[in-house]
C-alpha positions as CSV (number, residue, x, y, z in Angstrom):
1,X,12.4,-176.1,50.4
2,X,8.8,-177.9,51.3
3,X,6.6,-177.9,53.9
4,X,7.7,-181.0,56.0
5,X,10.1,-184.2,56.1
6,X,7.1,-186.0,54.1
7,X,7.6,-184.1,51.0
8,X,10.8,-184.0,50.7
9,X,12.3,-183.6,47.3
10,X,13.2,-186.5,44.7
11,X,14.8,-186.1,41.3
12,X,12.5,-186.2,38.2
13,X,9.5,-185.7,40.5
14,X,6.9,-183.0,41.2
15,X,8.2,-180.4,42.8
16,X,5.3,-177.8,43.3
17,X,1.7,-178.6,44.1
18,X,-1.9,-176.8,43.0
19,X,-4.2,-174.7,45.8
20,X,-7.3,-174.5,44.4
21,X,-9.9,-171.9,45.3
22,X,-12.8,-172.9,47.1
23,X,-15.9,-170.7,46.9
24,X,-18.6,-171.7,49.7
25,X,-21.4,-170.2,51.5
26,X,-21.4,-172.4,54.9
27,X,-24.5,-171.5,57.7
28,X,-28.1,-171.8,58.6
29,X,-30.6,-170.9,56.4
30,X,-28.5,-170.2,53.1
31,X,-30.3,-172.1,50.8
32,X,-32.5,-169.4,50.9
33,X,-29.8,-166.9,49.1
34,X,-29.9,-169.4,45.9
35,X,-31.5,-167.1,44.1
36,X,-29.3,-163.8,44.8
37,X,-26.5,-165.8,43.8
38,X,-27.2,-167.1,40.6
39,X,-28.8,-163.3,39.5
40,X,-25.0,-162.6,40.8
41,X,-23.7,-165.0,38.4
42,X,-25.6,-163.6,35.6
43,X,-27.8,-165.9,35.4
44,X,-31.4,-165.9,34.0
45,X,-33.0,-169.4,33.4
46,X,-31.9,-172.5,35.7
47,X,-31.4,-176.0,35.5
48,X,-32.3,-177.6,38.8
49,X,-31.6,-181.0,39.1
50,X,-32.8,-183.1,42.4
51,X,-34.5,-186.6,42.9
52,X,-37.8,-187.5,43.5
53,X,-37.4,-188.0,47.3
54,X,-36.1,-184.3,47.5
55,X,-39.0,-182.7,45.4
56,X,-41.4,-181.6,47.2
57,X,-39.0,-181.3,50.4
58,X,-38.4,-177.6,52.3
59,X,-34.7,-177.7,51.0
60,X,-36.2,-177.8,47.3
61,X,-38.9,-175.6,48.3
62,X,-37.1,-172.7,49.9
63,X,-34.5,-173.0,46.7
64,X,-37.8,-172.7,43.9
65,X,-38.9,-169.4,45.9
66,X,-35.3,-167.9,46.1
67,X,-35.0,-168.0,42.5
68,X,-38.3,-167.2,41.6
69,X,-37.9,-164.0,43.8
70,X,-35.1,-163.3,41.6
71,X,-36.6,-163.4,38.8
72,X,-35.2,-166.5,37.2
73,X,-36.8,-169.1,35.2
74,X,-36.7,-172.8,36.0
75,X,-37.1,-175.9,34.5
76,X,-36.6,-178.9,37.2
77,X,-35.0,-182.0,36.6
78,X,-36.1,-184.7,39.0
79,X,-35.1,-188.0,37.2
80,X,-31.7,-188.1,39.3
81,X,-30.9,-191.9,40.2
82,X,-29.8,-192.5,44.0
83,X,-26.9,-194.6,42.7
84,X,-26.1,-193.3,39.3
85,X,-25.3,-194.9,36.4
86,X,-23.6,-194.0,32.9
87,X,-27.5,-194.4,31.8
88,X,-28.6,-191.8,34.3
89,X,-25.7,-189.0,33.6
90,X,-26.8,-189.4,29.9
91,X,-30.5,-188.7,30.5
92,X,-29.7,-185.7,32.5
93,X,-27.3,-184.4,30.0
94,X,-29.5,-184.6,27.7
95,X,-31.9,-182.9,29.6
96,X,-29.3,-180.1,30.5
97,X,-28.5,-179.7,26.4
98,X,-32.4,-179.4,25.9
99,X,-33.3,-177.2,28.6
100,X,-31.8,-174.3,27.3
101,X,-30.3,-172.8,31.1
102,X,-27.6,-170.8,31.5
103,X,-26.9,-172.4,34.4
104,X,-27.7,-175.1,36.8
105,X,-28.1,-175.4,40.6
106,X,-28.0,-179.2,42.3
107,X,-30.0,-180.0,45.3
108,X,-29.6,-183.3,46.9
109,X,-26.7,-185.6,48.2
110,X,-23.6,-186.7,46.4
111,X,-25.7,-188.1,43.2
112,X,-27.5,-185.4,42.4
113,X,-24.5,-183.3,42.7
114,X,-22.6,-185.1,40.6
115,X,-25.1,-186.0,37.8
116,X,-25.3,-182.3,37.7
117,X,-21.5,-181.6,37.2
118,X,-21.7,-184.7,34.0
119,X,-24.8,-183.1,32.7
120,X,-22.9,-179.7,32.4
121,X,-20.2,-181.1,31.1
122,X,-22.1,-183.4,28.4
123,X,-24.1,-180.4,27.6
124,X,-20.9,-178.0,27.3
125,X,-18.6,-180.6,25.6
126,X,-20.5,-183.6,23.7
127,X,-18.5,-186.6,23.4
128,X,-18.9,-190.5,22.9
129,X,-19.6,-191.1,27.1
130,X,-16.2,-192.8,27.7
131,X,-14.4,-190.3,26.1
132,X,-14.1,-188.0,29.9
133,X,-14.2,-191.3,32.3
134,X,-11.1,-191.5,33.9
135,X,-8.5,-194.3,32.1
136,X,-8.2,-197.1,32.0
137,X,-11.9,-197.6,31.8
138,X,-12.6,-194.7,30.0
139,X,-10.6,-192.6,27.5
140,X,-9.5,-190.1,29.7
141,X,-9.9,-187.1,27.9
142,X,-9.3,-183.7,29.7
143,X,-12.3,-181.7,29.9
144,X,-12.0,-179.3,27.1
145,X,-12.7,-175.7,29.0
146,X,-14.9,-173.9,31.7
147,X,-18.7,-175.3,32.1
148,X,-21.7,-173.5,32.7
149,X,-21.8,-172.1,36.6
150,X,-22.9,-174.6,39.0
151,X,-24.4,-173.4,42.5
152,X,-24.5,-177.1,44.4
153,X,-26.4,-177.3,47.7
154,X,-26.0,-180.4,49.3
155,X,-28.5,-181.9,51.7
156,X,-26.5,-184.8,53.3
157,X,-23.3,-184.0,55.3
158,X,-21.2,-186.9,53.5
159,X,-20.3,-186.3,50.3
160,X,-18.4,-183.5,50.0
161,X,-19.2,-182.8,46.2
162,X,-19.9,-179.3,46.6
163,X,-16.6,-179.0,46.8
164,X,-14.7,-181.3,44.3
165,X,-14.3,-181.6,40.5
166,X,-15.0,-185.5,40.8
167,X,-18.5,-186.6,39.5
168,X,-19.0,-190.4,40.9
169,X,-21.4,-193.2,38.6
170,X,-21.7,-197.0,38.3
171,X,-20.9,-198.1,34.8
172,X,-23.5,-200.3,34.1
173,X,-21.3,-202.9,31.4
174,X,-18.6,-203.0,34.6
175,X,-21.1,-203.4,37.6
176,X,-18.3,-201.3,39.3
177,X,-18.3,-197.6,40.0
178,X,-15.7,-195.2,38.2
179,X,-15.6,-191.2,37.5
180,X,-14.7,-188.1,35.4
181,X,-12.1,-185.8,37.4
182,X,-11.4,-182.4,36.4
183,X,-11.0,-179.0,38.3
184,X,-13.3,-177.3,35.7
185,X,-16.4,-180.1,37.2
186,X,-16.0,-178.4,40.7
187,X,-19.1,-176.2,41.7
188,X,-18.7,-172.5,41.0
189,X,-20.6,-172.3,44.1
190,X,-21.6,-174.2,47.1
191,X,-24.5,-173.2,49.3
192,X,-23.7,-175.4,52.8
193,X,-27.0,-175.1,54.9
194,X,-26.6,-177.1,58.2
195,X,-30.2,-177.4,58.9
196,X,-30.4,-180.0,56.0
197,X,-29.1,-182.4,58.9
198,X,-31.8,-182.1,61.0
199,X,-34.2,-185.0,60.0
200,X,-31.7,-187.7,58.6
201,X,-32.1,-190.8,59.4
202,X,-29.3,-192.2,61.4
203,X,-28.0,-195.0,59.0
204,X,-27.9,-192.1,56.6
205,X,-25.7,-190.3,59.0
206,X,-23.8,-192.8,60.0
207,X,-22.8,-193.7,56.1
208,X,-22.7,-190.6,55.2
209,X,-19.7,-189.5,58.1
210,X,-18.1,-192.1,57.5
211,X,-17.6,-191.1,53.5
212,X,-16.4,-187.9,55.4
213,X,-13.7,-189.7,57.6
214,X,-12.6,-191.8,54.8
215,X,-12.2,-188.9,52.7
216,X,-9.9,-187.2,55.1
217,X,-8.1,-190.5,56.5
218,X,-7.3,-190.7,52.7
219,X,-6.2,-187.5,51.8
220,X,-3.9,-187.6,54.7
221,X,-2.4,-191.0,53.9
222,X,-2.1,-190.6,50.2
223,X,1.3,-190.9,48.4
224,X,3.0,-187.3,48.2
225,X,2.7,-185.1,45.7
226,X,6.6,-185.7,45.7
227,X,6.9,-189.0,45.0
228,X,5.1,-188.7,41.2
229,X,6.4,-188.0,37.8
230,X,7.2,-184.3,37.0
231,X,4.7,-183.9,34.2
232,X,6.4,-181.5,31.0
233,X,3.7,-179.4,31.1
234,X,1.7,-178.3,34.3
235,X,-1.4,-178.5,32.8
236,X,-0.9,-182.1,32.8
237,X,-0.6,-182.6,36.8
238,X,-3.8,-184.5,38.1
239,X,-6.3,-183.7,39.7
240,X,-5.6,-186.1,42.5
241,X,-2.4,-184.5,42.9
242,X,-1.6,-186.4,46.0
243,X,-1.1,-185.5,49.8
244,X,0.5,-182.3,49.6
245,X,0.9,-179.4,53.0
246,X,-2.4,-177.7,52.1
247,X,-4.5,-180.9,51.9
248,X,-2.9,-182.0,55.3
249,X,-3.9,-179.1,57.5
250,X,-7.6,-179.5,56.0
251,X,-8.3,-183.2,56.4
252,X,-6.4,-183.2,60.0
253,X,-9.0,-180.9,60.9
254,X,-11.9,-183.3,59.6
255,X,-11.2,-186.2,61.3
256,X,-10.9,-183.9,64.8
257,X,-15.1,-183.0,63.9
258,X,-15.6,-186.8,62.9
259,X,-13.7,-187.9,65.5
260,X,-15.4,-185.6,68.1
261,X,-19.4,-185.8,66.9
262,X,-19.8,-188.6,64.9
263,X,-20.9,-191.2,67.4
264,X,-23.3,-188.4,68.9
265,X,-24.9,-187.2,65.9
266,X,-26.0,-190.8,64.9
267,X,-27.0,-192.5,68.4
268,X,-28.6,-188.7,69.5
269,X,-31.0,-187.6,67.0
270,X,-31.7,-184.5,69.1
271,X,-28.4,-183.8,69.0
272,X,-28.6,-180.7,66.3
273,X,-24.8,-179.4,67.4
274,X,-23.1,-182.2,66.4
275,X,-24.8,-183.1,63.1
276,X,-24.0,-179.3,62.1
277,X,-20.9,-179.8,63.2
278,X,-20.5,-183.2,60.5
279,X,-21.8,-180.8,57.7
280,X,-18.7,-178.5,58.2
281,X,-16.4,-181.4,58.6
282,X,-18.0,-183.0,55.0
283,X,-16.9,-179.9,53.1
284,X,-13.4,-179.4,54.9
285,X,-13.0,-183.2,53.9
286,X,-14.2,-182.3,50.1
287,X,-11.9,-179.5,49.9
288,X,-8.7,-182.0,51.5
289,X,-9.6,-184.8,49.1
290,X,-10.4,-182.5,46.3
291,X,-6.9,-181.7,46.3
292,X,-4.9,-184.8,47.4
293,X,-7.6,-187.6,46.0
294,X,-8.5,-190.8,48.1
295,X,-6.9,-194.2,47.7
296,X,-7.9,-197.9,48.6
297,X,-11.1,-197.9,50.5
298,X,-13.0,-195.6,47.9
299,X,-11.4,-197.7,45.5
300,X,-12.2,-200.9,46.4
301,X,-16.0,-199.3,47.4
302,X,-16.5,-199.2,43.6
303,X,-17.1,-202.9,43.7
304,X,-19.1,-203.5,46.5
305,X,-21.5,-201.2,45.7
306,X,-21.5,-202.3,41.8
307,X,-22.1,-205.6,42.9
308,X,-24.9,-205.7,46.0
309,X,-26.5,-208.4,45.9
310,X,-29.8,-207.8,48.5
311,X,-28.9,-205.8,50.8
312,X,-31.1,-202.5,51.7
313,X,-30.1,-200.3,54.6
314,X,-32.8,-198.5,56.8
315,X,-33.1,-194.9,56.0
316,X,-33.0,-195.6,52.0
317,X,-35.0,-196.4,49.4
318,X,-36.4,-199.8,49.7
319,X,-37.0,-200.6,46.0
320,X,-33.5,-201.3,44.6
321,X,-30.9,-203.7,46.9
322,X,-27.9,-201.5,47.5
323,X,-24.7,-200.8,49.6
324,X,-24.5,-196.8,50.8
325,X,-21.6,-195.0,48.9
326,X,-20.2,-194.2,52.7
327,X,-20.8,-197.9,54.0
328,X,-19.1,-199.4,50.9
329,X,-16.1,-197.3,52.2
330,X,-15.9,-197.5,55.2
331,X,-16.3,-201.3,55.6
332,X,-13.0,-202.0,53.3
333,X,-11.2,-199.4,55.7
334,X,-9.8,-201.1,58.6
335,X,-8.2,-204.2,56.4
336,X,-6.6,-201.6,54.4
337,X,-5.1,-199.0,57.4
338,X,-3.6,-202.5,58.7
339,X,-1.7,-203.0,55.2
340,X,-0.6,-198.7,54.7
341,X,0.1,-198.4,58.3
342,X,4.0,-199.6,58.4
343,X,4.3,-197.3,55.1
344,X,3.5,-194.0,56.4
345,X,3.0,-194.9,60.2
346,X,3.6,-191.2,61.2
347,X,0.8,-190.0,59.2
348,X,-1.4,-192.5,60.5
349,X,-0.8,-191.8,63.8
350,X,-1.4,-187.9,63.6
351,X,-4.9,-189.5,61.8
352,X,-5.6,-191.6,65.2
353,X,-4.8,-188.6,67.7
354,X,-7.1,-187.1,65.1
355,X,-10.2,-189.1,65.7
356,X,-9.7,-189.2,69.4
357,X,-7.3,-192.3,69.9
358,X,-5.9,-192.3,73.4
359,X,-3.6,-195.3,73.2
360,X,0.1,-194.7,73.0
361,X,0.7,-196.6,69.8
362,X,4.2,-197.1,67.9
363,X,5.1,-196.2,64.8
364,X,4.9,-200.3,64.4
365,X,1.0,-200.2,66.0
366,X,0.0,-197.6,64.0
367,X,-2.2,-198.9,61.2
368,X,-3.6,-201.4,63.7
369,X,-4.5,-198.6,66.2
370,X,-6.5,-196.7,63.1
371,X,-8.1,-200.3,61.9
372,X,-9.0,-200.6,65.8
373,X,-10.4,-197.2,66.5
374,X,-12.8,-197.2,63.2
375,X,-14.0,-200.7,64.0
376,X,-14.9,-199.1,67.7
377,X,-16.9,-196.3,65.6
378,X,-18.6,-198.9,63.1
379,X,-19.9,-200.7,66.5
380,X,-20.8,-197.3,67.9
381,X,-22.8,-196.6,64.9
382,X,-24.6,-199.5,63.9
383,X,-22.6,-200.2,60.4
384,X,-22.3,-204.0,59.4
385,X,-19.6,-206.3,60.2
386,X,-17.5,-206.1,57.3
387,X,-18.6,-207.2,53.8
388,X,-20.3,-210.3,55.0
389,X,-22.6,-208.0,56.5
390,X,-23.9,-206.8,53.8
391,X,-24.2,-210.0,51.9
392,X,-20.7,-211.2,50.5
393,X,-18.8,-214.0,51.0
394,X,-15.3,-215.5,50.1
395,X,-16.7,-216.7,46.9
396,X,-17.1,-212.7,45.8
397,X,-14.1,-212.2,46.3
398,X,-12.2,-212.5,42.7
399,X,-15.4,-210.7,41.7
400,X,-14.9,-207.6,43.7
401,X,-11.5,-207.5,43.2
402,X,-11.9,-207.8,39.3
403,X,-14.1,-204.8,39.9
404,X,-11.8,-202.6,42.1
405,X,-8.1,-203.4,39.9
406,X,-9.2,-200.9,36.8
407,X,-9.3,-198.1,40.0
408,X,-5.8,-197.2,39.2
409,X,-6.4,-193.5,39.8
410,X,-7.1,-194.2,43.0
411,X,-5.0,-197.3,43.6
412,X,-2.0,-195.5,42.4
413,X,-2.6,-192.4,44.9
414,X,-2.2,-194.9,48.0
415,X,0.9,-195.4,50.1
416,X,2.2,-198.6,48.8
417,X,2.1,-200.6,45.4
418,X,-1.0,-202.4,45.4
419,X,-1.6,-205.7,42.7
420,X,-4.3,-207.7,42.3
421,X,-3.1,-210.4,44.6
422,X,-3.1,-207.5,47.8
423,X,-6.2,-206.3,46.7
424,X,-7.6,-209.6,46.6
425,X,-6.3,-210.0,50.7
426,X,-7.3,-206.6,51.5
427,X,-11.1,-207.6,50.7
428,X,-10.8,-211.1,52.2
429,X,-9.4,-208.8,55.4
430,X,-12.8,-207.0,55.3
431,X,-15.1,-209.4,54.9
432,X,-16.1,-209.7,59.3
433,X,-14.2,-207.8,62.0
434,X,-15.6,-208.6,64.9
């Protein structure tokens, strides 16, 4: 038996799916217990990896005393890129093979989490760099065993890293993002401290949500766990297993908090409640895509932000042009909810009652009322119109879709077959919506 009509049973394919455990210590104030537990890992010297930005901020701060009240020793790595690149994951590994911890702990946003989960790794497991990336741009290599323990304490409620085994980077040759994806990268521990939220900017807010809606609005569109290839030996199931009963319940309930406080905690910077309430949503969303995986709008993102041109939002760093991991999302979402829609119009219309949608769509209206519904929250929010808005044009567009085709672990999780060709309309769809 399964779960639903959706997964309903197909010779030759999958027939069981993976629940990972999640290990996370969600409320105000916990940063402050960083240093309890890594002593209650074992723990006695630290690899701390943050950016410069983040250095001499409280969240750092209150993390440096916990630890040192422990007992432990620290060295800090600080040298985190915003964006990373292949580059950057190598300097920090080979900071985190020279430091001589025992451990780490990550405190930032989605890059620093993730430079710490390759650094670990490249520490752990040394390889060529390719050899973990996920095929066909890299080699594809499982990740050999257990890392080192990892305590990750975000500071932006976005991401979701602290609770994945996905570590994100730009490959530098490609000008296109990629990944390494492996249940042994996830975070032995994530501290989730709500207060981090208080004194975003709200263009980081904004982006950052809407990385949490996607991830959701992805995980519950995503091709069943079903509908793939019973693999000979279970070890070799993804990662990105697909959508799959457990991964439903947790995303529906994301896109109910993103749906309910987004606007709010990005127009109402007093507005504490509902930008604590995002923070919950953007693990819940890390733990639903963490085990279904995300499709066509983080996999056409890759691009967009691998090939900014000028563009630099408010509320980042001024020095480099480039397109917020969330923004590059969300901006290729609506042309692609209008393409799945007819494929799995059920599931997109539990998304839209989701996110607050009051129109009685059809099955037929459904990827058009989820397309219509985001754009409304993109208006709301003060995110640009599409990819001209943030400085393409239809002469990008072989470019970015040269750049989001080798995504096949993500283009293969979506609803439909995708080929270059749709991929090529699906950004010429996104490049102005209003």
């Amino acid at each position: 038996m399964v779960c639903c009509h959706h997964y309903q049973l197909l010779a030759g394919c999958d027939e069981a799916f993976r629940v990972d455990g999640q290990s996370l210590v969600f409320g105000p104030g916990c940063l402050s217990e960083a240093g309890a537990h890594a002593a209650g890992l074992g723990l006695k010297r630290i690899g701390l990896f943050t950016d410069k930005r983040l250095t001499a901020s409280d969240h750092v701060g209150k993390v440096l005393k916990s630890l040192k009240e422990a007992g432990l020793d620290v060295a800090v790595y600080d040298d985190v890129a915003v964006e990373p690149t292949d580059e950057s994951f190598q300097s920090a590994a080979a900071f985190a093979q020279e430091s001589g911890a025992d451990g780490f702990i990550s405190v930032g946003g989605g890059s620093v989490i993730d430079t710490c989960k390759a650094a670990n790794l490249y520490a752990s497991y040394p390889a060529e760099f390719l050899t973990y990336v996920n095929a066909p741009v890299g080699g594809g290599v499982p990740v050999p065993g257990p890392l080192k323990p990892h305590i990750a304490c975000p500071t932006t409620s976005g991401t979701g890293s602290e609770a994945t085994g996905i570590a994100i980077f730009d490959l530098l040759s490609m000008k296109a993002k990629t990944g390494i994806a492996s249940i042994h990268l996830k975070p032995t521990l994530g501290l989730v401290d709500p207060h981090v939220t208080h004194t975003l900017p709200k263009t980081v807010i904004a982006a950052t949500a809407f990385d949490v809606l996607s991830h959701a609005l992805e995980a519950l569109t995503a091709r069943p766990f079903t509908v793939r290839e019973k693999p000979a030996d279970p070890a070799a199931r993804p990662y990105s297993q697909g959508g799959n009963p457990w991964s439903d319940v947790i995303a529906k309930e994301a896109l109910r908090l993103v749906g309910e406080h987004m606007v709010a905690a990005v127009t109402d910077a007093d507005n504490i409640e509902a930008r604590e309430y995002l923070m919950w949503a953007s693990s819940l969303a890390g733990v639903a895509f963490g085990q279904a995986g995300c499709h066509l709008p983080h996999g056409m993102s890759y691009a967009v932000s691998g090939l900014v041109k000028d563009f630099k939002p408010d509320g980042y760093p001024q020095d480099i042009p480039m397109v917020p991991h969330g923004m590059s999302v969300i901006l290729n979402a609506p042309s692609v909810f209008r393409l799945t829609g007819p494929h799995a119009p059920e599931r997109h219309l539990v998304a839209y009652a989701c996110l607050g949608g009051t129109y009685e769509a059809g099955p037929s209206e459904a990827g058009e009322a989820v397309a219509e519904h985001l754009i409304g929250m993109m208006k709301a929010t003060g995110i640009p119109n599409g990819l001209q808005g943030v400085g393409y044009d239809s002469a990008d567009l072989d470019k970015l879709t040269d750049g989001a085709f080798p995504q096949k672990r993500l283009l293969n999780l979506a609803p439909c077959q995708v080929e270059r060709d749709d991929l090529y309309k699906l950004f010429e769809g996104a490049l102005n919506y209003w």
